[in-house]
C-alpha positions as CSV (number, residue, x, y, z in Angstrom):
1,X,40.1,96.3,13.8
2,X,41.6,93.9,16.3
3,X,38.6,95.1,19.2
4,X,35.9,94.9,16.8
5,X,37.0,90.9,15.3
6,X,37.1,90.2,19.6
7,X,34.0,91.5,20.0
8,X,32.3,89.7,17.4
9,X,34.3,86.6,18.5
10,X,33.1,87.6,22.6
11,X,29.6,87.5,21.2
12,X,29.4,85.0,19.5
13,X,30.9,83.0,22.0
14,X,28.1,84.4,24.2
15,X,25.3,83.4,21.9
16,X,26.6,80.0,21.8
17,X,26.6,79.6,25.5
18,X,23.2,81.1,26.1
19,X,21.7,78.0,23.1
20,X,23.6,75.9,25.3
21,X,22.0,76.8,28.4
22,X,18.2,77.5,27.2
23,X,16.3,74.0,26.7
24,X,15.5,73.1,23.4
25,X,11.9,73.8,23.2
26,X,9.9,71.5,20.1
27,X,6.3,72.4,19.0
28,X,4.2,70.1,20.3
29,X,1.3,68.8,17.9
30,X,-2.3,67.4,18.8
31,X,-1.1,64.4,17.8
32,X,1.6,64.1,20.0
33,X,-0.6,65.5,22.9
34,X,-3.4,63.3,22.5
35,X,-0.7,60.2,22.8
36,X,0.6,61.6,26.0
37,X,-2.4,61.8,27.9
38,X,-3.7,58.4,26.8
39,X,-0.4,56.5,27.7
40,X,-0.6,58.5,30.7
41,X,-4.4,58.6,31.9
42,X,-5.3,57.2,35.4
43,X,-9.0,56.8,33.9
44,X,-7.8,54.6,31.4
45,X,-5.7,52.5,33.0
46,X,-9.1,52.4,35.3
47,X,-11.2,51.6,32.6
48,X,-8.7,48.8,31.2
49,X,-8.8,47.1,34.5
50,X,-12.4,46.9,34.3
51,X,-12.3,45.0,30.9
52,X,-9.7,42.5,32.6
53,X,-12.2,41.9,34.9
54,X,-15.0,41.9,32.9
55,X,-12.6,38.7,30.5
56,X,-12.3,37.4,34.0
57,X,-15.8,36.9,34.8
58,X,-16.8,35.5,31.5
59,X,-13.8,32.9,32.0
60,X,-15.5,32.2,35.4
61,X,-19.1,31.7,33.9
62,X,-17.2,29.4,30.9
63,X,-16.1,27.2,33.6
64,X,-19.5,26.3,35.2
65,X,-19.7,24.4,31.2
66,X,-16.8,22.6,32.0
67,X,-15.8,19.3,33.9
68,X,-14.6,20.5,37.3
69,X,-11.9,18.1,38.5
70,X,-9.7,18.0,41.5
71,X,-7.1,16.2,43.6
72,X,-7.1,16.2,47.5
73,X,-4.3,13.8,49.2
74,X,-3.9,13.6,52.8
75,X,-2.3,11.6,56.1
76,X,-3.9,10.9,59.0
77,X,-2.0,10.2,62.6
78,X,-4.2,8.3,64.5
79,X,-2.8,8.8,68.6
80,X,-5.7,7.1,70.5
81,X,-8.8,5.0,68.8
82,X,-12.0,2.8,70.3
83,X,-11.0,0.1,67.8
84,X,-8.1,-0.6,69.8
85,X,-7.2,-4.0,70.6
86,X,-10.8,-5.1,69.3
87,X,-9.4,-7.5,66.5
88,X,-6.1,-8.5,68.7
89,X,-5.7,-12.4,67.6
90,X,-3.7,-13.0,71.3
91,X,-6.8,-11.8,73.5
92,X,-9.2,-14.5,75.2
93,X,-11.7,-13.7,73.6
94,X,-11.1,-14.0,69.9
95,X,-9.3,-17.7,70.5
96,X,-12.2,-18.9,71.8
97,X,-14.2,-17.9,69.2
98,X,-12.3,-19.1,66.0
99,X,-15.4,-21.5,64.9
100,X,-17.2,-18.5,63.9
101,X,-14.5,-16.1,62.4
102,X,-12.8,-16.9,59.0
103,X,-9.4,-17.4,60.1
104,X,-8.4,-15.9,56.6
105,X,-9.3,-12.3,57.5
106,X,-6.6,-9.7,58.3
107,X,-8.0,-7.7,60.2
108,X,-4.7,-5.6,60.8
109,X,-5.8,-4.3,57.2
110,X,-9.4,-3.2,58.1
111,X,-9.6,1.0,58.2
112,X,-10.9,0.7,62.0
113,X,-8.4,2.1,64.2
114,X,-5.3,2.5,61.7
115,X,-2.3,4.5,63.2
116,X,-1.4,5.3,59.7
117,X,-3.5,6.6,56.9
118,X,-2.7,7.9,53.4
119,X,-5.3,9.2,51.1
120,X,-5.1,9.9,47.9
121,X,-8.3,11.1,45.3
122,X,-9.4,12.4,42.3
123,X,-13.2,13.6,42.1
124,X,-14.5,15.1,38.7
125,X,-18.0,16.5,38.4
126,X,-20.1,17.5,35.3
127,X,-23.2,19.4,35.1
128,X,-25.7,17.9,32.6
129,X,-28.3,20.2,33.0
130,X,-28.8,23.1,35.2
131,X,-32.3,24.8,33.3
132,X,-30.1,27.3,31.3
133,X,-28.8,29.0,34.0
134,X,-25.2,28.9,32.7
135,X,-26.0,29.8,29.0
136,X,-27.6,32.8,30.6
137,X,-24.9,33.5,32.8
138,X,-22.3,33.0,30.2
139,X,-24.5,35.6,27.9
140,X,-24.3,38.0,31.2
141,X,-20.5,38.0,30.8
142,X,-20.0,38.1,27.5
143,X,-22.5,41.6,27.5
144,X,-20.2,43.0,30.3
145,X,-17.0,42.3,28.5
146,X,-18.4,44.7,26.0
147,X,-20.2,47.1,28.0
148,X,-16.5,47.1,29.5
149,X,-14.9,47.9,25.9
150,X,-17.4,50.6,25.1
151,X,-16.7,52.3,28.7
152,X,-13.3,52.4,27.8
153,X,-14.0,54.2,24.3
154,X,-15.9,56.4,26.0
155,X,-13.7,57.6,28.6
156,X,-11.0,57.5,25.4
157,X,-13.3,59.8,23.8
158,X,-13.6,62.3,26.8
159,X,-10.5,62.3,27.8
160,X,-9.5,63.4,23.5
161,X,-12.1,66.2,23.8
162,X,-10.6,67.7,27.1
163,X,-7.1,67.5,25.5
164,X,-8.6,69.3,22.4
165,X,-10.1,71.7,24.3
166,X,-6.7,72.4,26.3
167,X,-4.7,72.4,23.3
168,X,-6.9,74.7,21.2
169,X,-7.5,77.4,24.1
170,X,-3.8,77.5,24.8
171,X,-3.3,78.3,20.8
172,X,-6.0,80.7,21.5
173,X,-4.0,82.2,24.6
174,X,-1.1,82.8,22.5
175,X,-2.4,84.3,19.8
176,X,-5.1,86.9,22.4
177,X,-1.4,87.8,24.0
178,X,0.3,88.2,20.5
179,X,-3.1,90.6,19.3
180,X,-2.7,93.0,22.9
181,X,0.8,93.1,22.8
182,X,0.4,94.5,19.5
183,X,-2.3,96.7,20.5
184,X,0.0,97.8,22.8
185,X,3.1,98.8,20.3
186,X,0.7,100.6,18.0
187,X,-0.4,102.6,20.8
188,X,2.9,103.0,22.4
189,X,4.8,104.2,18.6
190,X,1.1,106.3,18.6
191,X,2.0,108.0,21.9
192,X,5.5,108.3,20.6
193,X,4.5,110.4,17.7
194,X,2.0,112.2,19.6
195,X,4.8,113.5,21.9
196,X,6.8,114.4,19.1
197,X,4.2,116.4,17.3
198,X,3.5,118.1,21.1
199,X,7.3,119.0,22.1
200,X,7.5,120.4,18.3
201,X,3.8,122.6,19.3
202,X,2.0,121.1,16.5
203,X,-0.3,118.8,18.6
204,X,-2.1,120.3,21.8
205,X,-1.6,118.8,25.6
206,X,-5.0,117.5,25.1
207,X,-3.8,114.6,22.5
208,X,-0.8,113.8,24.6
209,X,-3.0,112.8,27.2
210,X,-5.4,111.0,25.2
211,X,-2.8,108.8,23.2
212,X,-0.9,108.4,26.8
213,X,-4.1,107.2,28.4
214,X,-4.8,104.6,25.6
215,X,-1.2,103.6,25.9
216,X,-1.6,103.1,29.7
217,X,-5.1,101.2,29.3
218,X,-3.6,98.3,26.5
219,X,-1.1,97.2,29.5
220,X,-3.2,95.7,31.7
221,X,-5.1,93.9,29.2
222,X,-1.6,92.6,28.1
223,X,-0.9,91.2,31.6
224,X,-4.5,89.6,31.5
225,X,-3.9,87.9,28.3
226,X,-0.6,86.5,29.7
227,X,-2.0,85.2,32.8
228,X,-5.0,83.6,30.5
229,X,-2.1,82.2,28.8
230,X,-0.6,80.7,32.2
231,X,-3.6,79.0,33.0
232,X,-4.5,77.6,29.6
233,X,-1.0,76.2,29.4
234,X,-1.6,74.7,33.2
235,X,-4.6,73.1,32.5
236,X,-3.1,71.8,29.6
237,X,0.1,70.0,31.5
238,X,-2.2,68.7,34.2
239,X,-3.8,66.8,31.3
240,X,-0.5,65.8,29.5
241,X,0.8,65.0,33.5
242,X,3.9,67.3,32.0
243,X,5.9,69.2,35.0
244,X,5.8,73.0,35.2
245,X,10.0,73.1,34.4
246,X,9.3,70.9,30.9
247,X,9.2,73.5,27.9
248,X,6.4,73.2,26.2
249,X,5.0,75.2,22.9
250,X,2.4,74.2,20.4
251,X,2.6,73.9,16.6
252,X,-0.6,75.1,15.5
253,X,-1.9,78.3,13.7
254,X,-5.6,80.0,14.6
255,X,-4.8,82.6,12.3
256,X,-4.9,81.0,8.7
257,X,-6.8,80.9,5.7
258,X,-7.9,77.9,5.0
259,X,-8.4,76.1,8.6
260,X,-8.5,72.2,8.0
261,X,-9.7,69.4,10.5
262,X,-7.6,68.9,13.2
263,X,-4.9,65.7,12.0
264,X,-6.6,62.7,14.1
265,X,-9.9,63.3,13.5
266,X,-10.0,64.1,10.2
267,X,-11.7,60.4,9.2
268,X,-14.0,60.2,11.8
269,X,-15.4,63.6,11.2
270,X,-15.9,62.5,7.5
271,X,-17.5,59.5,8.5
272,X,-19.7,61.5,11.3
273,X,-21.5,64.0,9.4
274,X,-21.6,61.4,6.0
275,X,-23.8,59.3,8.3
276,X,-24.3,61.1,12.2
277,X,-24.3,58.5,15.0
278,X,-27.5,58.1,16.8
279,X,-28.2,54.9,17.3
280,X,-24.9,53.6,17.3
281,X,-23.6,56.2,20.4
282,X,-21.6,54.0,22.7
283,X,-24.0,55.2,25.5
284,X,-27.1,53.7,23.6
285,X,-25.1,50.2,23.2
286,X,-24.3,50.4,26.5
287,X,-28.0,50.8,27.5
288,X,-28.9,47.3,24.9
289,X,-26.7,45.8,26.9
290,X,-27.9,46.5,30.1
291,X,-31.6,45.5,28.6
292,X,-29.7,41.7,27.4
293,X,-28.4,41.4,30.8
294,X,-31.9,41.9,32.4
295,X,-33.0,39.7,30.2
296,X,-30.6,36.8,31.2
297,X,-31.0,37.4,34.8
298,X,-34.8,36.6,34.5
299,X,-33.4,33.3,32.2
300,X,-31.5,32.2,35.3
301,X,-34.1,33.5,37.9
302,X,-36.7,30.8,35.7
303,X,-34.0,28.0,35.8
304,X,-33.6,28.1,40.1
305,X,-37.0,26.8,40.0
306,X,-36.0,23.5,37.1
307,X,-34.0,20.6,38.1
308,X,-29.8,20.5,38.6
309,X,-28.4,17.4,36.7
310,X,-25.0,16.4,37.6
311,X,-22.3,13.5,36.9
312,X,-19.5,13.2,39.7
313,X,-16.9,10.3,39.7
314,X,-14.1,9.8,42.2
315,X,-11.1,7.5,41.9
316,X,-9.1,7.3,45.0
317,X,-6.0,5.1,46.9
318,X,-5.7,4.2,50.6
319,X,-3.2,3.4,52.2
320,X,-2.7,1.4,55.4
321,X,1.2,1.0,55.9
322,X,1.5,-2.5,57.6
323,X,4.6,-1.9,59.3
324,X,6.5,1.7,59.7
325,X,5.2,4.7,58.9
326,X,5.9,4.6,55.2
327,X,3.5,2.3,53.1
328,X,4.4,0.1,50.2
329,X,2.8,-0.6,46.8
330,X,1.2,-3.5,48.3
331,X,-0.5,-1.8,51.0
332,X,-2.7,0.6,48.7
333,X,-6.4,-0.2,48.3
334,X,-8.6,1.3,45.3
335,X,-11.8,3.1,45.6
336,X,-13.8,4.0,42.5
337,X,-17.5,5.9,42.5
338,X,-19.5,7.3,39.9
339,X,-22.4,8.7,40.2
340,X,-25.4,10.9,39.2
341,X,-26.9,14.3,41.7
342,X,-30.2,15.7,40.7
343,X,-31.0,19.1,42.8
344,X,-35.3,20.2,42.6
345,X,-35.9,22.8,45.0
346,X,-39.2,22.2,46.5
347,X,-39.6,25.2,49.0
348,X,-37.5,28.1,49.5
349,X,-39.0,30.7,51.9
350,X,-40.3,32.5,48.7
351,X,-36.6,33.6,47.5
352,X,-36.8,32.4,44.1
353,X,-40.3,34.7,43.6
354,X,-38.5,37.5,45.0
355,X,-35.4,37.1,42.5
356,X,-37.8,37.2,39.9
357,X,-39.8,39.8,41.1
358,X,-36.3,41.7,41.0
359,X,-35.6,40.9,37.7
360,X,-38.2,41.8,36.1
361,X,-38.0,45.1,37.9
362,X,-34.4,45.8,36.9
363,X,-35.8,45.0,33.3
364,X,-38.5,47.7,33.4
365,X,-35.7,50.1,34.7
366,X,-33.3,48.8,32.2
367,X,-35.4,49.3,28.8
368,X,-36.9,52.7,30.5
369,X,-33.2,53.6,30.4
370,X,-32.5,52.9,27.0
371,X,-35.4,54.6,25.8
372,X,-34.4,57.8,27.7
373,X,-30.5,57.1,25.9
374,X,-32.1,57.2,22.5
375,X,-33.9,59.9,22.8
376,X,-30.9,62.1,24.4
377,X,-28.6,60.6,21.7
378,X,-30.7,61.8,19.0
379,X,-30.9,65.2,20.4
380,X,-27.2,65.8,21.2
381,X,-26.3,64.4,17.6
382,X,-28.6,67.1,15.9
383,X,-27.1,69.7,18.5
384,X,-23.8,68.9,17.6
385,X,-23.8,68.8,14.0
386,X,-25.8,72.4,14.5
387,X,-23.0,73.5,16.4
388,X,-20.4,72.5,13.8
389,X,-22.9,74.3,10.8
390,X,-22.6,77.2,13.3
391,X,-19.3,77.4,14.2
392,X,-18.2,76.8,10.4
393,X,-20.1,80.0,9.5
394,X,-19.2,82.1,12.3
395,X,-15.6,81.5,10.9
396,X,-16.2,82.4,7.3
397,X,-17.8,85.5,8.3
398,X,-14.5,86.5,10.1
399,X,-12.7,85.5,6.7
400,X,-12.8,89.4,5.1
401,X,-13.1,91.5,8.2
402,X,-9.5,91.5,9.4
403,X,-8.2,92.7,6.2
404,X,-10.8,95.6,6.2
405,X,-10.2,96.5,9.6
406,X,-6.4,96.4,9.2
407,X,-6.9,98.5,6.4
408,X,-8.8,101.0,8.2
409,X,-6.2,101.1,11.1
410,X,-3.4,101.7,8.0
411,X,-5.9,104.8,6.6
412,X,-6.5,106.5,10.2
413,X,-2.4,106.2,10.8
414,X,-1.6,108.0,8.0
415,X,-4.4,110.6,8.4
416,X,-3.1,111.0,12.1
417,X,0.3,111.1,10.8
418,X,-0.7,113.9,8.2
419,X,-3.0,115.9,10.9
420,X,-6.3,115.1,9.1
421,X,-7.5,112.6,12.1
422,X,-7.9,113.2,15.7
423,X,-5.8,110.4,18.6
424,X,-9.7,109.2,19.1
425,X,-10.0,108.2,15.3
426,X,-6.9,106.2,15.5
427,X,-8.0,104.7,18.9
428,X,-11.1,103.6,17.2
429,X,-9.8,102.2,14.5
430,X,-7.1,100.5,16.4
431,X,-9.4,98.8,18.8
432,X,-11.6,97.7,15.9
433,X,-8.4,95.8,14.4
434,X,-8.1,94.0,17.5
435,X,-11.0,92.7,18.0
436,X,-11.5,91.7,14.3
437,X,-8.3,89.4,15.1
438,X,-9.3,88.3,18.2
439,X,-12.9,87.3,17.1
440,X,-11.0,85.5,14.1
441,X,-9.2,83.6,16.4
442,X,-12.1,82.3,18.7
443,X,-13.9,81.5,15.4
444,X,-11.1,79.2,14.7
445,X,-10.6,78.0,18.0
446,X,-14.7,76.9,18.2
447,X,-14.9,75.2,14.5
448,X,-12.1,73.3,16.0
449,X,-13.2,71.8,19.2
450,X,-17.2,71.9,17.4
451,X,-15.4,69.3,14.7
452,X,-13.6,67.3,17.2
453,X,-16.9,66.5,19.2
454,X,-18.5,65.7,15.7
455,X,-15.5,63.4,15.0
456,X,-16.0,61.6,18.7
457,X,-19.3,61.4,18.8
458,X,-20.3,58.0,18.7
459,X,-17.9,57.3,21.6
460,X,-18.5,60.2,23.6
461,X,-20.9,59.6,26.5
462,X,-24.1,61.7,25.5
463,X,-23.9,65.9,26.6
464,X,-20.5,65.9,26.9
465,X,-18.8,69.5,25.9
């Protein structure tokens, strides 16, 4: 009594270390995947940046509608000067001519030949009127801030297909290695029995064989399923940037009877076949807005050839310090300008015909693109929602034929079991079970990724799988 209560104890003890050791493994869910690839994506993070600098060049084009004022200050060390000694009152020459020069003039506080100069100004600017050009250009950066947004919902889009896709063939992996390793105990237990029957002279060497052979042919697809499984569960930590030591397992079921949408998308698929996105595919707004900025740049190509109207002012202190280096309040003189530029190109070598020559190229390309985007979004909306129709019945049809196949595998056991049936009967049937389950499974596997697409669509850049 004492050895068995240690034993239990010992194993138990044993059991408790082994949890201990093992890492806790939790199932992870599409959910969870999808936000682990997007919080760790390199594309977008890519795509983010571009919209930062897509906010920063329409800041930049806001400015060009904005006063433009600056500050520039500066000291000047004058060493050697040709005014030198000109306006000395001692020399010769200026005492001898003090009938003509106003004997109230400084001229120690003239600019000429200073050997200290401060400098102080502010300059603002405004442009009036400039023939459009930075409406247009504004427009132009507005359009690419939004171009920007809808790459980055497309490549969020992609990147939540491929994740799908990973995630839903490494459920499929498991459950194709599940279905052969239990091809492979039903044809090991029928080997068993077979063996049985022949060491007891019921069955001949002939059956042995045969049920030995189908035994020995259901192992290597067992090994083939479980390296499918490796890779499926690779590909799928590359996406997820997971390390190979990181458990990882997934909390989903292929083999179900009623096989909803797929958690995050269940919305947007409702939405998607309700009303299927053709017109409003973000590669289709994309190419609009391509067409708009075409559009502007033949806008600002027009306004090179108008008038630039501008308003600049300047308010600045000099300096001159009359003794030292340092000046004093009294020394500073003011200087105050305003004024208005007007710009009118007259003759430019021909350049501003050849920007609009290129604009109105790069138009013609632009709305030939956008006419080839519509069409192609049409065509892979209809495909997709065809696909879904298709996938959706392929599954149903798989709904009744697992339980008549494992039903047939149950009647040729038993008539094996009983002698009425032959090893190549059972074989039959048992091969028939499995691929009943596995076609069940790739059913499953295809409605899921077919509905996911339908769910992305209008984000996803057009013919992506």
């Amino acid at each position: 009594m004492k050895t068995t209560i240690a034993s239990v104890v010992l194993s138990l003890i044993m059991v408790t270390a082994a949890h201990a050791q093992s890492p806790a493994t939790t199932a992870l869910t599409l959910t969870e995947a999808l936000r682990i690839a997007e919080s760790r994506s390199e594309t977008l993070a890519e795509t983010r940046a571009s919209e930062t600098r897509a906010e920063a060049d329409r800041m930049r084009a806001r400015s060009l509608q904005l006063p433009q004022v600056n500050f520039t200050g500066s000291y000047d060390r004058t060493l050697a000067s040709e005014f030198n000694g000109i306006f000395d009152s001692s020399t010769s020459s200026t005492s001898t001519t003090t009938s003509t020069t106003d004997s109230s003039v400084d001229f120690s506080k003239l600019p000429f030949g200073q050997r200290n100069v401060y400098r102080a100004t502010v300059s603002a600017s405004q442009l009036l009127y400039s023939g459009g050009r930075t409406n247009a250009q504004l427009a132009q950066a507005e359009l690419g801030k939004r171009s920007a947004a809808l790459a980055t919902d497309g490549a969020r889009a992609q990147l939540q297909l491929e994740v799908a896709k990973a995630f839903y063939d490494a459920a499929l992996a498991d459950r194709l290695v599940t279905i052969a390793e239990s091809g492979l105990a039903q044809s090991g237990a029928a080997y068993e029995q077979t063996k049985l029957g022949f060491d007891a002279g019921r069955q001949p060497e002939f059956e042995l064989l045969r049920a030995q052979v189908a035994r020995d042919n259901q192992r290597p697809v067992v090994i083939r399923r479980r390296a499918d499984r490796d890779t499926a569960y690779l590909r799928l930590r590359q996406l997820l940037k997971m390390p190979a030591p990181e458990p990882l397992a997934l909390n989903v079921d292929l083999d179900v009877a009623t096989l909803t949408a797929p958690e995050p998308f269940i919305a947007a698929l409702a939405a998607a076949t309700a009303e299927p996105p053709k017109a409003t595919r973000a590669q289709v707004l994309q190419a609009d807005a391509l067409v708009n900025v075409r559009e502007q740049a033949i806008a600002i190509a027009r306004s090179e050839r108008l008038p630039s109207v501008s308003v600049t002012s300047a308010v600045g202190k000099v300096g001159y310090p009359s003794s030292g280096v340092i000046p004093g309040l009294d020394d500073f003189r003011t200087n105050a300008t305003i004024g208005l530029q007007v710009s009118v190109p007259l003759f430019t070598g021909y350049r501003l015909q050849g920007n609009a020559l290129a604009a109105r190229a790069d138009l013609a390309g632009a709305q030939a693109q956008r006419n080839q985007a519509r069409a192609l979004a049409g065509l892979d909306t209809e495909t997709a929602i065809n696909e879904l129709a298709a996938t959706d019945a392929a599954w149903q049809a798989t709904a009744g034929t697992i339980q008549q196949a494992q039903r047939a595998y149950e009647i040729a056991d038993l008539r094996y079991r009983e002698g009425l049936s032959t090893q190549l009967e059972l074989s039959d049937s048992r091969l028939s079970l499995q691929v009943a389950q596995a076609n069940r499974a790739v059913a499953a596997r295809d409605l899921q990724i077919a509905r996911t697409r339908v769910a992305l669509l209008k984000d996803l850049p057009i013919g992506a799988r």
